[in-house]
N, C-alpha and C positions, 0 to 999 in steps of 0.2 A: 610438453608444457605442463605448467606444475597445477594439479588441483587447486592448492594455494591461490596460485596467481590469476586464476579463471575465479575464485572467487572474490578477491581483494579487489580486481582492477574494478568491476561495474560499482563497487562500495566507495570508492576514490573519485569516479568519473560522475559519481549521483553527490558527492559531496563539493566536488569544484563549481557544480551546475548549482547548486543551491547557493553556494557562496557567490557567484557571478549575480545570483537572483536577489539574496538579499541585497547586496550594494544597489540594484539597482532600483527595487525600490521596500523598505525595510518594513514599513505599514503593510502591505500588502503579502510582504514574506511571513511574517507573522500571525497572521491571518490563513494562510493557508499551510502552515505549521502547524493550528489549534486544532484546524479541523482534519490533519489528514493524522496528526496524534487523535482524535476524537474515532476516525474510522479504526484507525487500528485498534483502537480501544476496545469498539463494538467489538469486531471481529473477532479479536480474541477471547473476550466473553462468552461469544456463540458458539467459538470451537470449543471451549475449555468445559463449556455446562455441555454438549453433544459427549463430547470425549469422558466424562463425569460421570455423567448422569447415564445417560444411555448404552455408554461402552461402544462409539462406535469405533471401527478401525482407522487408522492413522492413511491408508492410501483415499481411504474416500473421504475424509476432512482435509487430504492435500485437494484432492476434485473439485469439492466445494468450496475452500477458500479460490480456487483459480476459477471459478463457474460463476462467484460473487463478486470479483474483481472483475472481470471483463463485461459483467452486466451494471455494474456500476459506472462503469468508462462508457458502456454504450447509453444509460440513462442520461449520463451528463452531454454526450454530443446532441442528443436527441434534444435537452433543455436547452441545450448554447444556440443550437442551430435553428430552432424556434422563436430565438430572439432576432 
């Protein structure tokens, strides 16, 4: 299997999901457009000033950004599920 193709499919498969999402309801896709461009935003900020400023190495800001994502998913289950 081609490297290529392990990377293009989940790029394809995250793109028809969001098209399926929008149509279904466009206000709300929108909305969660702003804010997951707004997290990338952050993120990339905190890596770019680490990686800048401090010199850190490039496998421990792969670390941290996947140590920030999963603790982000696990805040938001923990806010949703409280509701």
């Amino acid at each position: 299997m081609s490297i290529s193709l392990l990377f293009f499919a989940p790029i394809l498969l995250i793109g028809v999901g969001y098209y399926f999402d929008y149509k279904d309801n466009p206000a709300v896709f929108m909305s969660n457009l702003k804010g997951g461009m707004l997290y990338f935003l952050a993120l990339f900020l905190f890596i770019a000033i680490q990686k800048v400023v401090f010199g850190v190495g490039l496998l421990l800001l792969v670390l941290q950004v996947a140590v920030f994502i999963i603790g982000s998913f696990l805040i938001k289950f923990l806010i949703q599920k409280g509701k």
